[in-house]
Residue, then its C-alpha position, 0 to 999 in steps of 0.5 A: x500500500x505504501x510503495x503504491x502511495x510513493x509511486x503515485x507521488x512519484x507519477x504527481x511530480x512528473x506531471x508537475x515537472x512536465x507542466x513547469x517545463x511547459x510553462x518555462x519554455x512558453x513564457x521563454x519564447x519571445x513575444x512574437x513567437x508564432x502561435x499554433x491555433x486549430x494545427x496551423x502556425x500563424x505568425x502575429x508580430x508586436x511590430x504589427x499592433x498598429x494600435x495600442x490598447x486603450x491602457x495599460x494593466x499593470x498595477x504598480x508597486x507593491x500591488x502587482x500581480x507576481x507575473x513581470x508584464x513589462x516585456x509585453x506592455x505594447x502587446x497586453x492584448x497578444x500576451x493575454x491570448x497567449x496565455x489563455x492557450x497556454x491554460x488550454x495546453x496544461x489541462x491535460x496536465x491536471x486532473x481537474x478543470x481550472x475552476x473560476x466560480x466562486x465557491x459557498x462558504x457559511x460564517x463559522x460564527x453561526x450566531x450571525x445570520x440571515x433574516x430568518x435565523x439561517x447561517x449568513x455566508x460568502x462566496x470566495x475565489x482565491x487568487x494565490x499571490x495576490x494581495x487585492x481583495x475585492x468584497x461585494x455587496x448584493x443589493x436588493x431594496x429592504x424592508x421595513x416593518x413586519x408587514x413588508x418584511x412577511x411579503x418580502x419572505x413570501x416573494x423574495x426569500x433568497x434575500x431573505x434565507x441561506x436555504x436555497x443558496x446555489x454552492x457557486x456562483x459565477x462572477x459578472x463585470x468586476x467579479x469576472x476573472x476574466x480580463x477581457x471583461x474585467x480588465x483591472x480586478x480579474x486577478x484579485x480575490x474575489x468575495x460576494x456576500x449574498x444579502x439576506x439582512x434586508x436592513x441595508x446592510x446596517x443591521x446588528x439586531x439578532x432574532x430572539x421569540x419577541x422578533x420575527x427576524x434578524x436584522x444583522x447586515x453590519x455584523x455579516x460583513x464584519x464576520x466575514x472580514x474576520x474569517x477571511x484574514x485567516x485565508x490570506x487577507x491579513x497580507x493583503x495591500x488593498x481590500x475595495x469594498x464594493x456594492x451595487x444599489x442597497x449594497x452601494x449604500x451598504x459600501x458607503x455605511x461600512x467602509x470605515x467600520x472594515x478599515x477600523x475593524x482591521x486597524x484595531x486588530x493590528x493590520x495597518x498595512x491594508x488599504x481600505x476602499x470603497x465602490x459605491x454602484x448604484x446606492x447613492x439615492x436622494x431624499x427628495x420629494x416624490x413626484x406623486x406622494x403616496x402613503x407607506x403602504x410598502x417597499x416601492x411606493x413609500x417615500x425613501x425617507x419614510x422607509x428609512x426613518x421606519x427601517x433604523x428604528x426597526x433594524x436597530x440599524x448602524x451609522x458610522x459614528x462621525x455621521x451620526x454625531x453629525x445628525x444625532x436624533x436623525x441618524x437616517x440622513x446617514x443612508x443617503x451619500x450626499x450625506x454621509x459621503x462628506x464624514x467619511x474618511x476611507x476613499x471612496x469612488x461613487x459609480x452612479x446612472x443620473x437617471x436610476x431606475x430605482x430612485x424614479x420607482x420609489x419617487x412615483x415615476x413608472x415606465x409602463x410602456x405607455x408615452x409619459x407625461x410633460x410633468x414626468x418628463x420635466x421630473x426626470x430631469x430635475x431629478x438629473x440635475x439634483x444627482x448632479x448638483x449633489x456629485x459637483x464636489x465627489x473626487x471620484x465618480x463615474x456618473x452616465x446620463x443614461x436609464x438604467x440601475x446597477x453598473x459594475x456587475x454587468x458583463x457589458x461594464x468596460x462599454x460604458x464610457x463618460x468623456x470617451x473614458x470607460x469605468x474599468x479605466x476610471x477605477x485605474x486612474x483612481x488606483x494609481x491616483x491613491x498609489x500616488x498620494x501614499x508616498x504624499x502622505x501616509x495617514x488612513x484618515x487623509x486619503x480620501x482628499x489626497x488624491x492628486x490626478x495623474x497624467x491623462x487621467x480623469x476621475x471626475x466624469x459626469x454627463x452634462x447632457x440633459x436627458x435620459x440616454x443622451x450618451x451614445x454608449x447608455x445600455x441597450x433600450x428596451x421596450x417594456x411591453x414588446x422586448x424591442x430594442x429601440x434607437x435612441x430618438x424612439x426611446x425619447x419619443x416614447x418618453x414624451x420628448x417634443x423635439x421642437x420645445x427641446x430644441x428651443x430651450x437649448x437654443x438650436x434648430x431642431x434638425x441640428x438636435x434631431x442631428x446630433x440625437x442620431x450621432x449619440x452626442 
């Protein structure tokens, strides 16, 4: 039994011998070496890139993945072709397929849990050698009372119970390992942590026989925060605590409760982040009032007034200081953003589709009214006005909710920038400002702009869908895509008023709606 042990130990480190000495004379090879695709040999020379790609993606300092890309930066997209063959010849060397899905883990703390007393978890797909970490925050609205919250368990359980989680999941836009589609993060160790608190991501109120449910959202995320220092997070240089919609909110109401919670216990070396996608909503005024009667129609103030005090929600403690007795303010970024001090950059539509629903704006499929029309607007101008001093931020003039986790992010441009860039610009910006000065408390300000990048992009077109690079429109009832012009009439746009209030003829609009600018 045993000299059968040593022979398939011995058997193991000759596939391993063989795949390094594969991997050794691939990564040897020039860079203009030929290729073998499909048993022809085609010849692809550097000299023959005519054009470079939009940006390099190579982090610098002490955030660099371990591979040297200095030799082919002229050609990342040709060594990145190279290198995914190169995983393709060594398959037959393992005995598994390379597997990127990120796989389920329950918190070992079983007293921190979901809604309805199940365990709380995360997915996780370690990236060995890398010293980023990327942590996700699912959104997924909330609720508020015990009324709203029975509806939420009857129609929305997953957000609500551990029960019926899949054991994988597959990352999508930032969460992608792979480079074409997530061309700044592919590499990192990436983290998703399902939202089953439906508090916002503020909760610290367990289950007990008085209450119904748990509300435990901010003592989720610190659990999780804890274990993973176990498994390589306590060599880490950069954590980005990212979140789209309640979970962008969740970013903005916890990134300095995970950059304390690490500095407390001794780890001063990791930078702390935030990406805010989607959660940077208004308190504003609804275009039609209506009462509290559940999640979608209730004004987003009364929700939140309603949900703190049901929550036993958390703010961080500089907001709360500065709003003592009305702690509710802190959900809203233009809000809280100013008391904070981590980095944080804000990814938001002007025109988010969840801020026109709870705010009585519906697109039902039939053309909307000039009152709606000017309301939409409006609103594009006041989530404007509210970004004019944020550092960082990537902010379309387009329709739509949630950004970073489509597959289609790196499309989306502002100012011909893409968000993918944007997060690299602000990345080295933040690299650049640690030599200026090293103080956590100070970053958030000190983010001097390096050449040719731009971190504040923010449409100045008025309208929905002005920029030419918006997702694709659909029509709520029929499926059909549609242009840009369809897409305004059926929203009531009078191409004749809108010419003349920006002061032009109407061919010319009509013009430049066609050519997307």
């Amino acid at each position: 039994m045993q000299s059968r042990g040593v022979a398939r130990n011995s058997l193991g480190l000759s596939a391993v011998r063989s795949c390094l000495l594969l991997l050794f004379i691939h990564l040897s090879a020039p860079v203009e070496a030929r290729r073998v695709r499909g048993g022809r040999a085609q010849t692809r020379r550097v000299q023959q890139q005519q054009t470079p790609p939009p940006y390099r993606e190579r982090v610098e300092g002490a955030e660099s993945f371990p591979l040297d890309f200095t030799a082919v930066e002229g050609n990342m997209d040709n060594f990145v072709v190279q290198i995914k063959n190169l995983a393709q010849s060594l398959y037959p060397c393992s005995a598994q397929k390379l597997d990127q899905d990120m796989k389920l883990h329950f918190l070992k703390n079983v007293s921190v849990t979901c809604n309805d007393g199940s365990p709380a978890g995360y997915y996780i797909k370690e990236s060995k050698g890398s010293k980023r970490w990327l942590l996700f925050l699912e959104g997924g609205w909330y609720c508020f009372d015990s009324q709203t919250c029975e509806s939420r368990y009857e129609t929305m359980r997953r957000l609500m119970s551990s029960t019926k989680w899949p054991l994988t999941r597959t990352g999508r836009g930032i969460l992608s390992p792979q480079p074409e589609e997530n061309p700044h993060w592919w590499n990192a160790n990436m983290v998703f942590i399902p939202y089953c608190s439906s508090d916002v991501w503020s909760g610290a109120t367990p289950k007990t026989d008085q209450s119904d449910y748990a509300f435990m959202g901010s003592l989720i995320i610190k659990e999780v925060v804890n274990e993973l220092l176990t498994k390589g997070l306590e060599n880490a240089k950069v954590l980005l605590l990212a979140g789209s919609s309640a979970g962008g909110t969740g970013v903005l109401l916890n990134v300095d409760q995970v950059a304390e919670q690490l500095e407390a216990q001794g780890y001063t070396g990791v930078q702390v982040r935030g990406l805010a996608d989607s959660g940077w909503f208004l308190d504003n005024k609804q275009y039609k009032f209506t009462d509290c009667l559940d999640t979608i129609s209730c004004a987003p103030t009364e929700a939140i007034k309603r949900g703190i005090r049901y929550w036993g929600g958390l703010v961080p403690e500089s907001c709360r200081q500065a709003h003592v007795g009305e702690e509710w303010n802190c959900f809203f970024g233009y809000k809280v953003y100013p008391t904070l001090k981590s980095p944080v950059f804000v990814a938001q539509w002007l025109f988010d589709e969840a801020q026109l629903t709870v705010d009585n704006i519906h697109l039902t499929g039939q053309p909307i009214h000039e009152g709606q029309w000017r309301y939409i607007q409006k609103l594009g101008q006041e989530l404007r006005h509210t970004l004019r001093d944020i550092p960082a931020m990537f902010a379309p003039a387009c329709l739509s909710h949630e950004l970073i986790t489509r597959a289609d992010w790196t499309d989306i441009r502002v100012k011909g920038i893409s968000l993918p860039r944007a997060l690299h610009c602000w990345d080295r910006s933040l690299h650049h400002s640690l030599h200026i000065n090293s103080s956590h408390s100070h970053q958030k300000h000190m983010t001097p702009p390096v050449r040719g990048c731009l971190l504040q992009l923010i449409d100045s077109c008025p309208w929905p869908h002005c920029n030419p690079s918006c997702p694709t429109i659909r029509d709520q009832l029929t499926g059909q895509e549609m242009s840009v012009i369809q897409f305004l009439k059926h929203m009531g746009f009078d191409v004749q008023k809108m010419a003349q209030q920006q002061g032009m003829e109407p061919k010319k609009l009509l013009g430049m709606l066609n050519n997307g600018n």
